[in-house]
VOMAR-125854 format. One record per residue (C-alpha): x, z, y; residue in three letters. Coordinates in steps of 0.02 Angstrom, whole numbers, plus 32768, in hexadecimal, padded with zeros to 4 digits. Layout:
BEGIN
XZYALA;...
REM end
This chain:
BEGIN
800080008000UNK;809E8012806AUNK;80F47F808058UNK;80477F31807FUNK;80307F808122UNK;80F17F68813CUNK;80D37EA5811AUNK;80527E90817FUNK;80C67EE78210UNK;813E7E6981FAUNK;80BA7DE481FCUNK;806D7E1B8296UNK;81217E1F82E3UNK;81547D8182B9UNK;80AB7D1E8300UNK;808B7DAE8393UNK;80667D1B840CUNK;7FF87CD78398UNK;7F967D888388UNK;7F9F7DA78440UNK;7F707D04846AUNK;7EBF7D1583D3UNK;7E957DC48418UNK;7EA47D8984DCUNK;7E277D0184A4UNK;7DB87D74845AUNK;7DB47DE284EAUNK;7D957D4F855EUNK;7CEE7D3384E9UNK;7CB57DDE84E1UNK;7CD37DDB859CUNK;7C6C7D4385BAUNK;7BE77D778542UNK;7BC17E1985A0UNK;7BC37DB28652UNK;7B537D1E85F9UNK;7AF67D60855FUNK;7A887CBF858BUNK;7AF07C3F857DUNK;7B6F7BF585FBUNK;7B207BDD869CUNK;7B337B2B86FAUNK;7B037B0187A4UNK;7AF27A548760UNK;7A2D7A12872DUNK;7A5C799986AEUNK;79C8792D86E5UNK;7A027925879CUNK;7A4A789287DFUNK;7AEC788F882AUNK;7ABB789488EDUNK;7A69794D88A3UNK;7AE379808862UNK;7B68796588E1UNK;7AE979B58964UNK;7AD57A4E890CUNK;7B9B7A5C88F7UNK;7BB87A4389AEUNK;7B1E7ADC89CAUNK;7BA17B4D8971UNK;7C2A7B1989BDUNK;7BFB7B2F8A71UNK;7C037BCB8ACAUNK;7B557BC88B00UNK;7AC77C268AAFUNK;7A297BD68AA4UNK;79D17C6D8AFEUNK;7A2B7C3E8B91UNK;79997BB58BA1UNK;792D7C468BE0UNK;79B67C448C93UNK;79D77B8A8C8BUNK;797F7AF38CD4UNK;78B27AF98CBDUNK;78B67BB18C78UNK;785B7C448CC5UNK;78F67C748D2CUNK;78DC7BEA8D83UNK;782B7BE08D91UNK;783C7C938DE3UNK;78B27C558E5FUNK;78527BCF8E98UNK;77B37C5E8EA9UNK;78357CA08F1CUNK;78557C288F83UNK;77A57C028FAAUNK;779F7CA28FC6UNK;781F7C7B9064UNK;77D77BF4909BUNK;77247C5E90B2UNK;76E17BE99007UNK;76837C0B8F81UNK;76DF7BC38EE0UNK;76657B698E74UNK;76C27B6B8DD7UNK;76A47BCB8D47UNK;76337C4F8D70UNK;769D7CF08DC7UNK;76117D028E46UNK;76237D048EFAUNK;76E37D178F4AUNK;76D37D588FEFUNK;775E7DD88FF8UNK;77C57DC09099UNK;78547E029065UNK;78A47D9F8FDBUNK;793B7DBD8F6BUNK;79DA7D5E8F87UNK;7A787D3D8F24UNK;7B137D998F56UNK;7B8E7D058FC9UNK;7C1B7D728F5BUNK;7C797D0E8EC6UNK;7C237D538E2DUNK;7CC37DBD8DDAUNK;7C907DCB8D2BUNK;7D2E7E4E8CEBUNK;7CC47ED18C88UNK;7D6F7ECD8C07UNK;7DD37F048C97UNK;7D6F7F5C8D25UNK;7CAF7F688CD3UNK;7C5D7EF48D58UNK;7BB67EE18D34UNK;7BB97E2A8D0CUNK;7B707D858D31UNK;7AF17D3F8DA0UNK;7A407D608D3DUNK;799C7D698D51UNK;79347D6C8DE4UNK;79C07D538E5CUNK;7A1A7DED8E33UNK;7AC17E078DE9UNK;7A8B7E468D26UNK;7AFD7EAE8CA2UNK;7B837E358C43UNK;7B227E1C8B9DUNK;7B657DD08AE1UNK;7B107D238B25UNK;7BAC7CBD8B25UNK;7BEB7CE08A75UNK;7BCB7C6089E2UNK;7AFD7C92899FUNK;7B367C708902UNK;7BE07CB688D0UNK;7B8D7D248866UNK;7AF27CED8843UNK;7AF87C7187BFUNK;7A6B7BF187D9UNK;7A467B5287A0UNK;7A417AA38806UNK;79787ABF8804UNK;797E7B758832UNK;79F27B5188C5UNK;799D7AD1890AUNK;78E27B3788F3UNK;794D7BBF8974UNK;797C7B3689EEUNK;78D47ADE89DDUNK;78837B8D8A11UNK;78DB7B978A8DUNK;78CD7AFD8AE7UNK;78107AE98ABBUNK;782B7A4D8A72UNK;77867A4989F4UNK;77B979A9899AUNK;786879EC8955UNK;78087A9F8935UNK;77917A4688B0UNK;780D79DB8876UNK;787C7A6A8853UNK;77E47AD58804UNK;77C17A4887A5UNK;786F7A408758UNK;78607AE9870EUNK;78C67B5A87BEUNK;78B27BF887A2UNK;782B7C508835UNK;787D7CD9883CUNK;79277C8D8857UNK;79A07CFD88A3UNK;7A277CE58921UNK;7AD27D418943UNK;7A687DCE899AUNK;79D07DC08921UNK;79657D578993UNK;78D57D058937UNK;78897C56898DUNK;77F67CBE89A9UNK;78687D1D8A2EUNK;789A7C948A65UNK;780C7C2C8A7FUNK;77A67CCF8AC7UNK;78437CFE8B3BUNK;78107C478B80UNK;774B7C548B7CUNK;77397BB08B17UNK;769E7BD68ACEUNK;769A7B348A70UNK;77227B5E8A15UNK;76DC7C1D89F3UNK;76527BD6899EUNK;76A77B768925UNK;77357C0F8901UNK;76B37C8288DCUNK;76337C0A8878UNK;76CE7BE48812UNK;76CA7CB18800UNK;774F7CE38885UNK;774E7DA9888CUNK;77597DD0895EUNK;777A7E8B8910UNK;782A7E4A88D8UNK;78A37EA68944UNK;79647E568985UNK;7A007EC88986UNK;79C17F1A8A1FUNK;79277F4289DEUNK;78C47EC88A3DUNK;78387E5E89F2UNK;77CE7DEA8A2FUNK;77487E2F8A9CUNK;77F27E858AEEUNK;78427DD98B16UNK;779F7DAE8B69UNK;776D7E4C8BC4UNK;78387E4D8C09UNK;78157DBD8C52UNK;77567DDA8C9DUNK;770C7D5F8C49UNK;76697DAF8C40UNK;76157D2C8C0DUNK;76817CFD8B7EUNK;76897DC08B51UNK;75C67DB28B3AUNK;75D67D098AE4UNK;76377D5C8A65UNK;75C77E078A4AUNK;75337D848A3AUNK;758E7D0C89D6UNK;75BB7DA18953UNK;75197DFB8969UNK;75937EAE8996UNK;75687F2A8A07UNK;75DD7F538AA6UNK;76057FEE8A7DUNK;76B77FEE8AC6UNK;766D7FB38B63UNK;76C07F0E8B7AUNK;76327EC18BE3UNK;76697F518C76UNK;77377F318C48UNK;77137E828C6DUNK;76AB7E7F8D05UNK;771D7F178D45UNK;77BD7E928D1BUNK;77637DF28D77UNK;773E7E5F8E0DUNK;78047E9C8E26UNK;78397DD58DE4UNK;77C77D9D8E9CUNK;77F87E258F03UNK;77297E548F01UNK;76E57EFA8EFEUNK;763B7EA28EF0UNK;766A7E668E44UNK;76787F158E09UNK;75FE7F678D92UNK;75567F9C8DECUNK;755A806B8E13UNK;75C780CD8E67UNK;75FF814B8DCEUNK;76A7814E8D4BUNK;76BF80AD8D09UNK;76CA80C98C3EUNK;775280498C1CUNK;77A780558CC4UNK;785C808A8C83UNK;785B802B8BE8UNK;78F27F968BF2UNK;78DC7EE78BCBUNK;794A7E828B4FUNK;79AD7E598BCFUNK;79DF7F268BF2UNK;79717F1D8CAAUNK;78ED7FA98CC6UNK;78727F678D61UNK;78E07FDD8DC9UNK;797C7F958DAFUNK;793D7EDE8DEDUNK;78E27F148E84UNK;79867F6E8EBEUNK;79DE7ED28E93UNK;796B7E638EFBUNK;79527ED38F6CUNK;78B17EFF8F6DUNK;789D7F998FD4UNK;77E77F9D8FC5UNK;77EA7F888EFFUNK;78737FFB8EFEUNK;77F080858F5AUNK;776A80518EEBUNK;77B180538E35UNK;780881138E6CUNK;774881408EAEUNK;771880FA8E06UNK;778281568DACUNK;782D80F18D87UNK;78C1816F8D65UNK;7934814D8E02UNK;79C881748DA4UNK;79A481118CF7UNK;7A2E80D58C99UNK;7A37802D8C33UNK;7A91801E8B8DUNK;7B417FE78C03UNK;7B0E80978C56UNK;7AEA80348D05UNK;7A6180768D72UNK;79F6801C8DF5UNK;7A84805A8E70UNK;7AED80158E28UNK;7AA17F778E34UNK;7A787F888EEEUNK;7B377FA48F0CUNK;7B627EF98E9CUNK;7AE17E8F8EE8UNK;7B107EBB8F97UNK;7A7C7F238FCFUNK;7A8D7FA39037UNK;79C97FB6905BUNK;79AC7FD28FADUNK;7A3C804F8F94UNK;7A0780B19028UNK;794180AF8FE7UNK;799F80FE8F44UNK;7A1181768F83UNK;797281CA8FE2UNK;791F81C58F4CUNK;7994823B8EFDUNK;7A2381A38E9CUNK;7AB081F88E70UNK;7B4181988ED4UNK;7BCD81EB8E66UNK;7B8581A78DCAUNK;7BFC812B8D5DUNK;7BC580948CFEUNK;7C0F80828C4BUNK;7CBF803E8C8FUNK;7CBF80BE8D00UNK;7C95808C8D97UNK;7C2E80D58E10UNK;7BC580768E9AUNK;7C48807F8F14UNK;7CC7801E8E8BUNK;7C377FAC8E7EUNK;7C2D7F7E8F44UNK;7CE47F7A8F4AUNK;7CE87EEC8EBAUNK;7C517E8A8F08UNK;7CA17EA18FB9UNK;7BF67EFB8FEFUNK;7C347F5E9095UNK;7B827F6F90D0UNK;7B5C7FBF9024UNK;7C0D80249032UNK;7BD9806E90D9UNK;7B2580A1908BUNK;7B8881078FF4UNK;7C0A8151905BUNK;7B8D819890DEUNK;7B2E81E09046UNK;7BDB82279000UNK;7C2781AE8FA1UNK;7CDA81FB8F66UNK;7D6C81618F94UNK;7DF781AF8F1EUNK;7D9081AA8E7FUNK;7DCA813E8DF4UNK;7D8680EA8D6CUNK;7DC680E78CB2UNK;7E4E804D8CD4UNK;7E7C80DA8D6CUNK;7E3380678DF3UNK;7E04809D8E8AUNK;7D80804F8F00UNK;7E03802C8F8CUNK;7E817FDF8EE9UNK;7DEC7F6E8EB1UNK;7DA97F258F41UNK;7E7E7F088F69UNK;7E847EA88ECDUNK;7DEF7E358F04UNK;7E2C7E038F9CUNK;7DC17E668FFAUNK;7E357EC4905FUNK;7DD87EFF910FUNK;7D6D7F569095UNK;7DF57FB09032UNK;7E3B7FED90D4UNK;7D8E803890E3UNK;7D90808E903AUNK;7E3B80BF9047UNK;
REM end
């Protein structure tokens, strides 16, 4: 029995490559069977043509997300700034439904360069929605690095999202999944309601799309609605799914389209606490946080009257301060600060709303914080000071201010 282990010994020895190179390529298996207990995946339809194919290959390889259709050309973003600039021009906007825009004083984009170093100072991000300056989100990674999808499924997400109702029955034709999933577990039901292409939310959920399905966040699809006060596509959707609106998404969205045109109007009828009034939308912005970004001072009055926490945090720990500060309104911060906003108060970089003047090159909103005690020789977690960052944007009379 020995010499029989001791041979095999010497016979392992003498092929070890061999071994090493059988039980690497067993592990690889086992590996791959635990990942894909299905099968291997393939983003290839084998019944697509060629011009497919290639399309859905150039989908994953660009940096884009398809959800960024909801702030590109024809989406809601942009239907809500042209209700706002009616709204400037004393006009009604006859688009989709919002209501009347007669607010006088309209949000406006900050004239800074949009610095978008949240990897080296936390700045809150790019421009978003609404005009204001919104929290850096995970929109420009690939949607499907780690979702594995077919051809059909990826295309049902793009579809979705661009309302295109020919490609979404071709693809639910084909067999896509309705409940296909992307990088951050968006269905095309999210997508299509984030949107309010009703056409397209009739034929999801006949096929038996679920609008309970939730994304990473925890968002589903009455959420990607309400966050963007579609109201009438929020109702669509209870109707469409005979559900009750329990959660009060009817009041999140109406309370979201009234900040979005700058409206106090728009808000829900009565005068007392707003249910859903702190709750965030997918895209991390409680009605708070956008008024202060667009400056709406009488919003701003409203929504605290109403019951919005003055000091709420989003998931990147930014309050509506903060947002005032980063959008360059010093109206707003001011309408805050009297409110009881805590001007020490750090975002999750660090920074307070002083850092986030200096790196916008808000003096005006500088000015407001300081007067309201506003510390200049705090730093941040890179050990930036307001003075430091506003030096390393080129705005220089204001870090002689904050110095």
């Amino acid at each position: 029995m020995k010499l029989k282990n001791l041979f095999i010994i010497l016979l392992i020895l003498k092929f070890r490559k061999f071994f090493i190179l059988l039980v690497a390529a067993g592990s690889g298996a086992l590996i791959h069977y635990i990942r894909y207990p299905e099968g291997i995946p393939t983003n290839q339809d084998p019944y697509a043509s060629e011009q497919e194919i290639q399309e859905v290959q150039q989908s994953q390889s660009n940096e884009g997300d398809v959800y960024s259709s909801v702030a590109g050309k024809g989406s809601l973003y942009e239907t809500l700034q042209n209700a706002r600039e009616g709204a400037k021009t004393g006009k009604e906007y006859t688009g989709r439904d919002f209501g009347p825009v007669t607010t006088k004083k309209t949000p406006t984009q900050s004239q800074y360069q949009d610095y978008n170093n949240s990897s080296q100072s936390g700045g809150i991000g790019k421009v978003g929605s609404a005009g204001s300056r919104s929290p850096s989100g995970n929109y420009g990674s690939n949607p499907y690095a780690k979702e594995q999808s077919s051809s059909d499924d990826v295309a049902l997400l793009q579809a979705a999202a661009k309302g295109d109702k020919v490609n979404v029955d071709r693809r639910l034709s084909a067999g896509a999944k309705i409940d296909s999933r992307d990088n951050e577990r968006r269905t095309p039901l999210m997508y299509a309601s984030a949107n309010g292409f009703e056409e397209i939310i009739d034929r999801l959920v006949a096929a038996g799309a679920n609008p309970n399905f939730k994304d990473r966040a925890g968002n589903n699809a009455y959420d990607y609605a309400a966050g963007r006060g579609l109201v009438e596509t929020v109702q669509y959707l209870l109707d469409r799914n005979r559900a009750k609106d329990d959660r009060h998404y009817i009041e999140f969205a109406q309370t979201i389209r009234a900040v979005y045109a700058g409206d106090t109007s728009l808000l829900p009828a009565g005068s007392g606490k707003l249910t859903s009034v702190n709750r965030l939308n997918p895209d991390g912005q409680a009605p708070l946080h956008i008024a202060a970004g667009n400056g709406s001072i009488e919003l701003i009055n409203a929504l605290i009257k109403r019951g919005a926490e003055v000091n709420l945090a989003n998931k990147d720990e930014q309050t509506p301060l903060h947002w005032a500060a980063w959008n360059n309104q010093p109206e707003s911060a001011e309408a805050l600060l009297v409110e009881g906003a805590c001007v020490f108060q750090g975002e999750a970089a660090g920074n307070n709303a002083l850092m986030l003047a200096a790196q916008s090159g808000s003096k005006s909103v500088a000015e407001v914080l300081l007067k309201y005690g506003a510390e200049k020789g705090i730093a941040n977690k890179q050990g930036k000071t307001a003075a430091m960052q506003a030096e390393d944007r080129g705005f220089r009379d204001l870090s002689t201010i904050l110095k």
